[in-house]
N, C-alpha and C positions, 0 to 999 in steps of 0.2 A: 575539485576545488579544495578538499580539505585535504593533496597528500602535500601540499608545500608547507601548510601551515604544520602537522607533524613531523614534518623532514627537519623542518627550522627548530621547532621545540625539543627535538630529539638531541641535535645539535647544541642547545643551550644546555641540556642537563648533561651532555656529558662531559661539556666544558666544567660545569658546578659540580658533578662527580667523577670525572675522568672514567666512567662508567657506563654499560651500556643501558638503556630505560624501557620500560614497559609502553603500550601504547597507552595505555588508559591515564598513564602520568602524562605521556605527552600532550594529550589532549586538553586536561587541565591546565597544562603550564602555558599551551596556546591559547584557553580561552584568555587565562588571566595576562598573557601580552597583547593581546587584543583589545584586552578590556580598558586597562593601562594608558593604551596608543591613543584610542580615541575620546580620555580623557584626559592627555597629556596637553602641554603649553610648552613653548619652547622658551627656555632658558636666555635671558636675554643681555646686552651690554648693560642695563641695567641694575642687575644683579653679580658685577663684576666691583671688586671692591681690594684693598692692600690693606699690609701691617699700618702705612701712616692713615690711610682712611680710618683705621677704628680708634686711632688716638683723640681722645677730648671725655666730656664730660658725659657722664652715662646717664642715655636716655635724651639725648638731643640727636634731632632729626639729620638725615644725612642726605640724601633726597626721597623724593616722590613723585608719582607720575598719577592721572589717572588709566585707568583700563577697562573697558568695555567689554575683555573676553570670558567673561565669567559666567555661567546660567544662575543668573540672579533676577526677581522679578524687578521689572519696568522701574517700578519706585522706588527703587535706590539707584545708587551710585557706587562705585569702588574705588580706593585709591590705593595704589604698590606704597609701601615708605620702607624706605633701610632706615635702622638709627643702630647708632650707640646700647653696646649691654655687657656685663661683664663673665666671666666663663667660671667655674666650680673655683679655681685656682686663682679666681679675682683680675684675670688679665682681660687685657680691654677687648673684647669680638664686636663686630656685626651681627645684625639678623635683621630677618624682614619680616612683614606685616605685611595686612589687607586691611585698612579702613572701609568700614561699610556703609551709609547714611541713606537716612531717607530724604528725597528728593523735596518733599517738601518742606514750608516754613520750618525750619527750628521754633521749640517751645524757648519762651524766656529761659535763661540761662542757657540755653542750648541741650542736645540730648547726650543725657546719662548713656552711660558705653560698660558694654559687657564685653570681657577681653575672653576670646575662647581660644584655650590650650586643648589641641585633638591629641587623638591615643595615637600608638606607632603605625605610620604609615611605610616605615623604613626609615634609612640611615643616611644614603646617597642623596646626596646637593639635590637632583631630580626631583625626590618624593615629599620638597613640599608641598602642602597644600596651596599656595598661592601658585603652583604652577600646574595646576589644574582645573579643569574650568568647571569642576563642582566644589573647589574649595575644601577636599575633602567630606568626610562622613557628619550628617548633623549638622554641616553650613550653615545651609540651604534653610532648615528647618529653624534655624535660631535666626537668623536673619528675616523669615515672615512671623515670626513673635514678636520679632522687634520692631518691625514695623508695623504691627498692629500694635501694641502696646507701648510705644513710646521711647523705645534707646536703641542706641547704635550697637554695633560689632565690632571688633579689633580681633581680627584670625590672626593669630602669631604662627612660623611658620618652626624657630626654635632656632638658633645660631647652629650655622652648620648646615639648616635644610634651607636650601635656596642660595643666601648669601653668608660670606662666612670661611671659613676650613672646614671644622669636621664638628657634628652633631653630637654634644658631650650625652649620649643617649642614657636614659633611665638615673643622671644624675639630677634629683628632688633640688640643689639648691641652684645650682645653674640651669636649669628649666623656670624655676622661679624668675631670676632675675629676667631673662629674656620676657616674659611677665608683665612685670614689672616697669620695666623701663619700657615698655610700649604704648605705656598709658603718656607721657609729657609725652613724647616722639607724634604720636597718634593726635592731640590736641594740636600740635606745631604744626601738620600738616593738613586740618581738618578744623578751620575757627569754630566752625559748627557743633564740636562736640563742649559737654558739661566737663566740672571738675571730677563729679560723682563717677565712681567706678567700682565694678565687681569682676571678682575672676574666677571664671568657670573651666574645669576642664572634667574629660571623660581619660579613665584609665589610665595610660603614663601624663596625661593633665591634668585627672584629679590628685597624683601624685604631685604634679607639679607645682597645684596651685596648693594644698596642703603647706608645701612651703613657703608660699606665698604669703599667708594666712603667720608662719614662724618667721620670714624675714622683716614682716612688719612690725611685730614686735617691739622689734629696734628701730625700724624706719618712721614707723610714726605720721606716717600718710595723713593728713588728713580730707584726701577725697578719695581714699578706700574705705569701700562699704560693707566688703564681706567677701566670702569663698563659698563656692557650690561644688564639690568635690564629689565627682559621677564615678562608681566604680575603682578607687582609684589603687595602682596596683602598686598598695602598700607590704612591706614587710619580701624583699626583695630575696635574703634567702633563701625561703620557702616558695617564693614565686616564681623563681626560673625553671626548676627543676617540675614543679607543679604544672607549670602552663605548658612548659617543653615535653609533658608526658600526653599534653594533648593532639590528635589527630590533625597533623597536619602544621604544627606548633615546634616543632623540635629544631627550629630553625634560631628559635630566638637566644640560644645562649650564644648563637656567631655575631648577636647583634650587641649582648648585653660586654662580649669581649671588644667589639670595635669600642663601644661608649668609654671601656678603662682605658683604650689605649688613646685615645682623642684626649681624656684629662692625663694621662701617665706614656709618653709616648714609649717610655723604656719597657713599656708592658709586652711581656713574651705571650700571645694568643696562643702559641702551642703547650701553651704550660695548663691550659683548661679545656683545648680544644680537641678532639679525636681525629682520624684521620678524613672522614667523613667532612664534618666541618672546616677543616682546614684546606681543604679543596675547592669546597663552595665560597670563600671566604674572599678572598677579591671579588668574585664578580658581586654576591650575596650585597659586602656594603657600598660596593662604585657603580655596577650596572643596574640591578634590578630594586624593586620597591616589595613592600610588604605579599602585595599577591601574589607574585611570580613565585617569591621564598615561600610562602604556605602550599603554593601548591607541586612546587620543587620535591618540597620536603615531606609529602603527603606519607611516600611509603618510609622512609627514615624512623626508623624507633629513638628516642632520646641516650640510649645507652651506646649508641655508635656516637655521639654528638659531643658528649659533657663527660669531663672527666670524674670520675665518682668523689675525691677529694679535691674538686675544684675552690670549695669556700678557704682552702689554709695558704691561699696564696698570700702574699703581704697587701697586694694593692686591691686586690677581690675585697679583703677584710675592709679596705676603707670604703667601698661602696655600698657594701652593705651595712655600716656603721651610719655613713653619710645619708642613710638615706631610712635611717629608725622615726618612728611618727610618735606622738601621743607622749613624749613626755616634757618637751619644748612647749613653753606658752605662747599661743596663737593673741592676734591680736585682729578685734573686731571678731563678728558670729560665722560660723562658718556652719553649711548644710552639706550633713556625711549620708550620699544615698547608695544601699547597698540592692542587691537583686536576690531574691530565695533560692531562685536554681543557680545562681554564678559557681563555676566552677574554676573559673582564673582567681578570684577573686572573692572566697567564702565569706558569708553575710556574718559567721561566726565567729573570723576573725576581726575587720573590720570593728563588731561592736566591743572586741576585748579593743583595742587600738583606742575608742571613743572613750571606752570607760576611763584608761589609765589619762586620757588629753581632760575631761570634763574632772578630773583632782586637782587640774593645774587650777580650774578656777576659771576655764573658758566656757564661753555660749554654743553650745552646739547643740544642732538639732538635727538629730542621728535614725532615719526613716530605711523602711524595707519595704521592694517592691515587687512583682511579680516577673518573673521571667527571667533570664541569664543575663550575663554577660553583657551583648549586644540590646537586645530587647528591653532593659532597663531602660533605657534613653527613654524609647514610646512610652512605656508607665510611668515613668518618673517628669516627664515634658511639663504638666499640667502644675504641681507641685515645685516644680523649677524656677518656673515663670511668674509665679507666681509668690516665691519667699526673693525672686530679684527685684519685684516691683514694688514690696513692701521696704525694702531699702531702699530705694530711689524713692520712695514718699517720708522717707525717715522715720517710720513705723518700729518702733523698740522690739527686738527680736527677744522669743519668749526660748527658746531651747528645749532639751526635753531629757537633760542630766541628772542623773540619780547622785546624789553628794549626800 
């Protein structure tokens, strides 16, 4: 039984390497298509959209449906919505969402809603989370918070993943807006929800919503309550090469090259990419999702991947530009939580990042937790949930900035 699934897998990596593979990679690249399969959701007319569909006013609803295919418990509900949002370059996109509520009475005013931005799942239309019926990583787990504790969910999936063209990937200000505008779009389709809002995201979403927290600024919301920024994978040229040096990781500079060419189509990928990369590189951002590429890319060392003077390209320069944290004034408080063992993602950088944002004269409350990376999430949950619920009672946040 298991030589077709290696036959197949064998077959996929050599498509991605034009190369022959090891069994032991194969094996991994089959669990993780397996694993994939039977959390996948099929792609629907629904999530079919045009250049006149994204023209109008950003962050008005385009439709919604409800959806039942989710593993979500009994007490909620879910609803699909496209709306309106706009892309790094300010032009008009799509994207989608998952309204999440509980089944019961709404509180007066209706329930307060926490918008979650997830880390990379991949690049391809596919690897939204809304076309999965776990919803992605940490759903599941904010979704019985919330219905214990009293507010909604809004999983954005990020323009690009799902509905949309292409995933403007690891760009901080067009992941924001996507955000952003999910919050009207999400009340349009849902009477049930409050005005109050927080946006939380985990690693390329605590980047995201870090912007969140900077495009407000100027936006001047007022039923935004705050940002909860998990990990978030700040300070971009030190992090690709960093996290690509990791086992299994050296896959993400073919992702961080699709994100410049989605905002810069004139972007030449061979101009940062090796040959290794460049082979993997259609299927990596059209066929497959984050698992397949990690375990693709298991035996791959970073120095076959990235080219060692990749930062002096012209367009490189502006993403890593675009995407500097801590010296823009944030508006409303925002919670920076880092991990002790993070390795993508050092606690030590992180609180330099906090220190230089708390000069500007922002509220933040800047916490360290135990574990890495991943593991953060479980440590950090308790403390989450709990600096969101104190915004939603309009509890004046205390911070914990040295000035």
């Amino acid at each position: 039984m298991k030589k077709r699934p290696l036959l197949l897998a064998a077959s996929l990596v050599q498509l991605l390497f034009a190369a022959a593979v090891d069994a032991q990679t194969a094996e991994r690249i089959s669990a993780a298509a397996e694993n994939d399969a039977v959390d996948a959701l099929p792609r629907t007319a629904f999530y079919e959209t045009d250049a006149a569909l994204a023209r109008g006013e950003s962050g008005t609803l385009i439709r919604a449906e409800e959806f039942g295919g989710y593993d979500l418990p009994a007490d909620v509900r879910a609803t699909r919505i496209l709306y309106r949002s706009r892309s790094e370059l300010d032009h008009e996109v799509v994207a989608s969402a998952v309204v999440i509520v509980p089944t019961r009475a709404a509180p007066p005013g209706g329930w307060p809603f926490v918008i979650w931005a997830h880390g990379v799942l991949g690049v391809a239309q596919k690897c939204a989370p809304s076309l999965s019926k776990s919803l992605g990583p940490s759903t599941q787990t904010l979704v019985k918070e919330g219905v214990s504790r009293g507010f909604a969910v809004v999983a954005v999936d990020y323009s690009g993943l799902g509905a949309g063209s292409q995933h403007e990937y690891l760009w901080k200000t067009a992941n924001a807006k996507d955000i952003i505008f999910a919050a009207p779009a999400a009340r349009a389709a849902q009477p049930g929800l409050a005005s109050s809002w927080v946006a939380m995201g985990y690693s390329e979403g605590g980047q995201a919503v870090w912007g969140v927290a900077e495009v407000m600024a100027t936006l001047h919301d007022p039923s935004y309550r705050g940002a909860v920024a998990l990990a978030p994978t700040v300070d971009t040229e030190t992090l690709i090469p960093r996290v690509g040096a990791l086992p299994g990781h050296s896959f993400y500079p073919v992702y961080a090259a699709f994100g410049i060419k989605a905002v810069y189509p004139n972007f030449d990928t061979h101009s940062i990419l090796l040959p290794a990369a460049v082979n993997a590189y259609p299927r990596l951002t059209g066929k497959e999702c984050r698992n397949v590429g990690s375990a693709s890319f298991e035996p791959v060392k970073l120095p076959a991947v990235l080219e060692p003077r990749w930062t002096a390209a012209p367009l490189v320069r502006r993403l890593l530009t675009a995407n500097e944290v801590g010296k823009k004034p944030i508006a409303g408080p925002m919670l920076v939580a880092a991990a002790d063992g993070d390795t993508s993602v050092p606690q030590q950088l992180l609180a330099t990042r906090v220190k230089t944002l708390c000069s500007t004269g922002a509220t933040v409350d800047y916490q360290v937790y135990p574990g890495d990376h991943e593991s953060m999430l479980v440590t950090s949950l308790a403390d989450q949930v709990s600096w969101i619920g104190e915004r939603f009672q309009g509890r004046p946040p205390a911070g914990n900035c040295q000035r």
